[in-house]
C-alpha positions as a Markdown table, in Angstrom:
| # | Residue | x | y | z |
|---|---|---|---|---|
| 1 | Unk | -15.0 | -27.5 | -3.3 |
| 2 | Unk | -15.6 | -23.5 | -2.8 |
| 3 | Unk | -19.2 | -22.7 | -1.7 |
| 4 | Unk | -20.3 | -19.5 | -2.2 |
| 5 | Unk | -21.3 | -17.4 | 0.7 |
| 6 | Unk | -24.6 | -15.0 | -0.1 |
| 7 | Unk | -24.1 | -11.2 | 1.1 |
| 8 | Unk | -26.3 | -11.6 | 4.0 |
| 9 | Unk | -24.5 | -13.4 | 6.0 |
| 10 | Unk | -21.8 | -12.3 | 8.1 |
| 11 | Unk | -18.3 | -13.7 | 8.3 |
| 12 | Unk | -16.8 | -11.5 | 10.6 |
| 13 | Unk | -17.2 | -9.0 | 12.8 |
| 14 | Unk | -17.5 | -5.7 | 11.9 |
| 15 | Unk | -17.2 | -2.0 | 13.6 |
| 16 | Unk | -19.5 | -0.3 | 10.8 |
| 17 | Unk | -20.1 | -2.5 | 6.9 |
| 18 | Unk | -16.6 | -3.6 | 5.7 |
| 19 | Unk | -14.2 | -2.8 | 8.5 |
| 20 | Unk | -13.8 | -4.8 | 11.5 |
| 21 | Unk | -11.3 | -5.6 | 14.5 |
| 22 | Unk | -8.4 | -6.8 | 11.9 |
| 23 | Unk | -8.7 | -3.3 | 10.6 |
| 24 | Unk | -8.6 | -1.7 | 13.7 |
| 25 | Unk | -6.4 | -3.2 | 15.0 |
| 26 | Unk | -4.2 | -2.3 | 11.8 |
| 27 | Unk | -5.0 | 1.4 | 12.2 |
| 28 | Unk | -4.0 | 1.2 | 16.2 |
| 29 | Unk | -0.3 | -0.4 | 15.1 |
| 30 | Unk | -0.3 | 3.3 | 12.7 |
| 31 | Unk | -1.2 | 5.2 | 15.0 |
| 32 | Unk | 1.9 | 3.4 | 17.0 |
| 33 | Unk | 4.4 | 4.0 | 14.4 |
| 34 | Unk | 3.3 | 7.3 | 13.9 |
| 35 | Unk | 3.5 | 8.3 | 17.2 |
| 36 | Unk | 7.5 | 6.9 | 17.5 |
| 37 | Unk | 8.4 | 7.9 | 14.7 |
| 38 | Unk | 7.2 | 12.0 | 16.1 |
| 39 | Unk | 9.2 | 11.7 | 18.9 |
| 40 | Unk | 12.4 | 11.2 | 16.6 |
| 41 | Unk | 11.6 | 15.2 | 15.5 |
| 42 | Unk | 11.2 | 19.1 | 16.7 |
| 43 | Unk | 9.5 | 20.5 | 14.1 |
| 44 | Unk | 6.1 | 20.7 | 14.8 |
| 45 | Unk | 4.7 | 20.8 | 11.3 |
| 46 | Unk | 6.8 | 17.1 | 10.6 |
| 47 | Unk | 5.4 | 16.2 | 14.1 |
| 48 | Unk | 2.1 | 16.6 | 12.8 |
| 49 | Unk | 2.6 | 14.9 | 9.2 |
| 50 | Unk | 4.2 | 11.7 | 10.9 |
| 51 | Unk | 1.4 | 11.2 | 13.4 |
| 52 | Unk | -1.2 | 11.4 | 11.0 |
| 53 | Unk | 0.8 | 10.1 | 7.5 |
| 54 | Unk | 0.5 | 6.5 | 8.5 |
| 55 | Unk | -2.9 | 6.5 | 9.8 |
| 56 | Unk | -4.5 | 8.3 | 6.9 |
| 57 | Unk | -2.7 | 6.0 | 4.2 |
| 58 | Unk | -3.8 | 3.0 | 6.6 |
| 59 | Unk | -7.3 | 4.0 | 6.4 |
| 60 | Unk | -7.5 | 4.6 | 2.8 |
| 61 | Unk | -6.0 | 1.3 | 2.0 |
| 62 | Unk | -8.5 | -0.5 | 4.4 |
| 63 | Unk | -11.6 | 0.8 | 3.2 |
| 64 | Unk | -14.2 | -0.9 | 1.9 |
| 65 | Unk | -14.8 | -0.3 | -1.3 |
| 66 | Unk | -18.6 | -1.1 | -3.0 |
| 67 | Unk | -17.9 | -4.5 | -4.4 |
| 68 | Unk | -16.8 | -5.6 | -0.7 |
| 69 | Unk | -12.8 | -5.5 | -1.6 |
| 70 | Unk | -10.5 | -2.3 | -0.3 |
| 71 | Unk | -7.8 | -0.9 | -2.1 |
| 72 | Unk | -4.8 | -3.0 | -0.3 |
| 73 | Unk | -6.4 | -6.2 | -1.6 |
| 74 | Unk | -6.7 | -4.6 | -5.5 |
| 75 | Unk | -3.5 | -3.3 | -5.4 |
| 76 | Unk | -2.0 | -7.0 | -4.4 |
| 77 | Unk | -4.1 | -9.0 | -6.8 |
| 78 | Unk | -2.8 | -7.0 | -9.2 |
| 79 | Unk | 0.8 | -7.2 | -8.6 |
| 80 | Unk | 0.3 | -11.0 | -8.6 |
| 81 | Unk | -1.3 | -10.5 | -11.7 |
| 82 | Unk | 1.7 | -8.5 | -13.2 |
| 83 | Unk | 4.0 | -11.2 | -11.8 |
| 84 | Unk | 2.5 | -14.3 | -13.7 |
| 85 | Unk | 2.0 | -12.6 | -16.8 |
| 86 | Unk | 5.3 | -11.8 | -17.0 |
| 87 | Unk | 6.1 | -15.8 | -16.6 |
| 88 | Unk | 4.0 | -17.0 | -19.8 |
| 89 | Unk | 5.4 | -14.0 | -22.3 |
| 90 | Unk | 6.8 | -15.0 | -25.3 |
| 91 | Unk | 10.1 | -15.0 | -26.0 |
């Protein structure tokens, strides 16, 4: 049985409303790959756009959006959704 949880109550920690430690920790492993994947070039202009490509894209997929998802969990739930409709078509 699924109980419902009311929007007071907390269920995990969180930095500011809708982005906690998982998320942070997320953006840190970005900022990683970012950073290795700089050293693998000279030009300081592509330096610039791999340190801060991953990190940017991270953060706009993580963040909360009003109804308490983010955009990485829309964007899967609806790939799963274009997955299993494509099971019950008609032939």
């Amino acid at each position: 049985m699924i109980y419902l949880i009311p929007k007071n109550i907390k269920t995990k920690n969180e930095i500011f409303k809708g982005f906690g430690f998982v998320e942070l920790l997320v953006m840190a492993l970005m900022c990683g790959i970012g950073y290795l994947l700089q050293l693998f070039t000279s030009n300081f202009y592509l330096k610039i756009f791999l340190f801060t490509f991953f990190p940017i894209l991270t953060f706009l997929l993580l963040f909360p959006l009003p109804n308490g998802g983010n955009t990485f969990m829309f964007l899967k739930k609806f790939v799963i959704y274009q997955k299993r409709q494509k099971m019950y078509k008609y032939k």
